[in-house]
C-alpha positions as CSV (number, residue, x, y, z in Angstrom):
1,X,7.4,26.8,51.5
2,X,3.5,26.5,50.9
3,X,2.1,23.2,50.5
4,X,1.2,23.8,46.6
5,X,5.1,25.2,46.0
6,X,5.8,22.1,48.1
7,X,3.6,19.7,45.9
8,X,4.8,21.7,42.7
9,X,8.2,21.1,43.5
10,X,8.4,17.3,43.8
11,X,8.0,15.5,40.4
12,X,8.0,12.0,39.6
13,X,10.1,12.4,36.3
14,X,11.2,16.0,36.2
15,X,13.4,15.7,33.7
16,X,10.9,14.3,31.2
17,X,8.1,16.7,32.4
18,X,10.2,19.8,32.0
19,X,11.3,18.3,28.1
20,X,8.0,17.5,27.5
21,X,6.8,21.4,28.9
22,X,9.4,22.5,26.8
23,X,8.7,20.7,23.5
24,X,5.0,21.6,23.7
25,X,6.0,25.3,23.6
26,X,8.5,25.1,20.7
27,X,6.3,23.8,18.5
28,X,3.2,25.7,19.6
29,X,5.6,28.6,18.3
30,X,6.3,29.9,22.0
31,X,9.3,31.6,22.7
32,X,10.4,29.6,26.0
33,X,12.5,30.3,28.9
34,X,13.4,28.1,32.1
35,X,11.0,30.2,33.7
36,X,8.4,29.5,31.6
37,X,8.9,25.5,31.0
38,X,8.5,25.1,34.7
39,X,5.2,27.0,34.5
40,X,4.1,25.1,32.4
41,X,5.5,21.6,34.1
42,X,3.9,23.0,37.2
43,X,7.4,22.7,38.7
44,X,9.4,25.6,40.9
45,X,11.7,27.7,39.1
46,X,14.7,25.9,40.3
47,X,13.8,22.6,40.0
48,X,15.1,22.8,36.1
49,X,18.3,23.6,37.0
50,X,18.8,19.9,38.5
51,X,18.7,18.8,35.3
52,X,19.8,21.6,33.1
53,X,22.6,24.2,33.4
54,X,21.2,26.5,31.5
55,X,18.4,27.3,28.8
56,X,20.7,25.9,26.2
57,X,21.1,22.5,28.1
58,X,17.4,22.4,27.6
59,X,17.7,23.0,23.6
60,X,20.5,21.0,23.4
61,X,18.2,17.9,25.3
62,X,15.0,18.7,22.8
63,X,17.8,18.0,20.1
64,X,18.9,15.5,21.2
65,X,15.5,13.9,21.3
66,X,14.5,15.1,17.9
67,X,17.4,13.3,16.7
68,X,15.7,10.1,18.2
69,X,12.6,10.9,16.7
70,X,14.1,11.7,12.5
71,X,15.9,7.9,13.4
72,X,13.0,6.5,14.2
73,X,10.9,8.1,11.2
74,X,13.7,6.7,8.9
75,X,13.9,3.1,10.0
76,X,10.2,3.4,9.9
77,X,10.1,0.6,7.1
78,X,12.2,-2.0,9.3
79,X,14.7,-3.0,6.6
80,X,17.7,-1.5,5.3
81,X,17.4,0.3,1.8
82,X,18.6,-2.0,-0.9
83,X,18.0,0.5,-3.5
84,X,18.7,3.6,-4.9
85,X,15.2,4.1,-4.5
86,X,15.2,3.2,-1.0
87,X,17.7,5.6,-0.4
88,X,15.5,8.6,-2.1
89,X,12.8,7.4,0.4
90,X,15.5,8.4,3.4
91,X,15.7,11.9,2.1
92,X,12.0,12.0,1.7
93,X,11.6,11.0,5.2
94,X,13.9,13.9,6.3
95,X,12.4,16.5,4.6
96,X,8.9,15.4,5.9
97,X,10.6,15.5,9.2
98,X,11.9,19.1,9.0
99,X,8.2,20.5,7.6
100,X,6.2,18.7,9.7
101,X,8.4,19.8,13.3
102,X,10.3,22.6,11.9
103,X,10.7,24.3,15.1
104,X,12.3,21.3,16.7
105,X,14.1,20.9,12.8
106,X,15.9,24.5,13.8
107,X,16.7,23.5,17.4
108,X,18.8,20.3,16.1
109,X,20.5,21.8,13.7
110,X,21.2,25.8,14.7
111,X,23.8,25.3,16.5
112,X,27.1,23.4,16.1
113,X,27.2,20.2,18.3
114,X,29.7,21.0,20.9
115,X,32.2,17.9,21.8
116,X,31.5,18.9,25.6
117,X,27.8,18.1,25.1
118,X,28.6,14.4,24.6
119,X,24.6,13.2,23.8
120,X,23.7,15.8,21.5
121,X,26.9,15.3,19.0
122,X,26.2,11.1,19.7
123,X,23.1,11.5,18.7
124,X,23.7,13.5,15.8
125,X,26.5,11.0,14.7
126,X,23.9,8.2,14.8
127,X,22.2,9.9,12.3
128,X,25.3,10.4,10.2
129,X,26.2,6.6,10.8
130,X,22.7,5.5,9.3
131,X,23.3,6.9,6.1
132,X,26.4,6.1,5.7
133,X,25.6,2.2,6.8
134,X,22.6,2.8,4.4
135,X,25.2,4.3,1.5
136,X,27.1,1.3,2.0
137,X,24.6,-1.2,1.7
138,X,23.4,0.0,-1.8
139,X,27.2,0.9,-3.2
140,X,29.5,-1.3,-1.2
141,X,32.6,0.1,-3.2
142,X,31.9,3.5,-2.5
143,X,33.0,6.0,0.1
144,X,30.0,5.5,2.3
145,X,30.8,8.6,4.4
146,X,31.6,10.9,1.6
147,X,28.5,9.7,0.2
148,X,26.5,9.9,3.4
149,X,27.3,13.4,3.9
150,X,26.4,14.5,0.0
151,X,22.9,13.0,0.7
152,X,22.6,14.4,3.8
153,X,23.5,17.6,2.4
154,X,21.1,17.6,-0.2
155,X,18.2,16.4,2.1
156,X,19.1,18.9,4.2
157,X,19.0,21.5,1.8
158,X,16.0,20.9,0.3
159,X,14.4,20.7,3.7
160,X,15.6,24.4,4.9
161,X,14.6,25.3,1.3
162,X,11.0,24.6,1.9
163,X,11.6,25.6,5.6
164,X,12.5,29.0,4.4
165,X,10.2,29.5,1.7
166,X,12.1,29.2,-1.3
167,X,10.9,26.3,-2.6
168,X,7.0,25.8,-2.5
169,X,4.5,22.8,-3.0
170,X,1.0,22.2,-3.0
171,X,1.0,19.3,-0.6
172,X,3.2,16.8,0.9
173,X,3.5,14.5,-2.1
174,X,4.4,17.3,-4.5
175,X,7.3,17.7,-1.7
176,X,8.3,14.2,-1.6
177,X,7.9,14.1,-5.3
178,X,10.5,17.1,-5.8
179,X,12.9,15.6,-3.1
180,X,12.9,11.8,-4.4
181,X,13.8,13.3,-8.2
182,X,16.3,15.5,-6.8
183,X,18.0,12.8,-5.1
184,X,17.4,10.3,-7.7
185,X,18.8,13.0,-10.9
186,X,22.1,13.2,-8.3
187,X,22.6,9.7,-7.7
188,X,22.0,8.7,-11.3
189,X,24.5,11.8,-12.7
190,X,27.2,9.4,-11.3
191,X,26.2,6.3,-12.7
């Protein structure tokens, strides 16, 4: 082994190099590979597979951390909704999400979470968890997880709608306009 294959192949935190490689690619719009995430981590080509089985493991982990990263976005304002309109804010937040990393957007939610990859469907709970603890806060006598998935539903499908095209806007508050009244004409059908 060569001294720059050798110096390649050691890496202080491999894992988070080759995720960070990765991510950089996906949403530069490059198709990756193993192959080409350790390029690009300066790593060999089987140092990956110390951490990751396979290319999908590797999707599966950028989920997993885009899941991280939509929580974070909506507990952005620290306290829990209290509000209807708090709640509309949520959605919002998701659908700003999804058009701001929409190729990270179609890696979490393209494929099904598999009950064998045990962090990805965690992490995707969490997220179900939040709404529904958020659901519950604002209509304590409601199904919170019935309620949680609607939401998420419609968030969800307002995001892939602009994703995809079918739903257009002139700028980001026009979107967050749209989605808050959507959410809000739902909510307030019920009341």
């Amino acid at each position: 082994m060569s001294t720059s294959e050798k110096g390649s192949y050691h890496h202080g935190d491999l894992r988070t190099a080759l995720l960070s490689a990765a991510m950089e690619m996906l949403e530069a719009g490059e198709p990756f590979s193993l192959r080409a995430v350790t390029r690009r981590a300066g790593v060999s080509q089987t140092a990956p597979y110390r951490h990751f089985k396979d290319r999908d493991a590797l999707e599966s982990a950028l989920a997993v951390e885009g899941f991280r990263d939509l929580l974070a976005d909506l507990g952005q304002g620290g306290n829990p909704p209290a509000s209807l309109q708090d709640l509309a804010e949520f959605a919002v937040a998701y659908v700003a999400f999804a058009l701001r990393r929409p190729a990270l957007f179609r890696v979490m939610f393209g494929k099904p979470c598999d009950d064998a990859d045990d962090e990805r469907a965690k992490a995707a709970d969490a997220l179900h968890e939040l709404l529904a603890d958020a659901l519950d806060q604002v209509f304590p006598e409601a199904d919170s997880s019935a309620l949680a998935s609607a939401g998420w539903g419609l968030a969800h499908g307002l995001a892939c709608l602009y994703l995809d095209g079918k739903l257009h806007a002139a700028s980001s508050d026009e979107v967050a306009e749209r989605v808050r009244s959507a959410f809000l004409a739902i909510a307030s059908v019920g009341s």
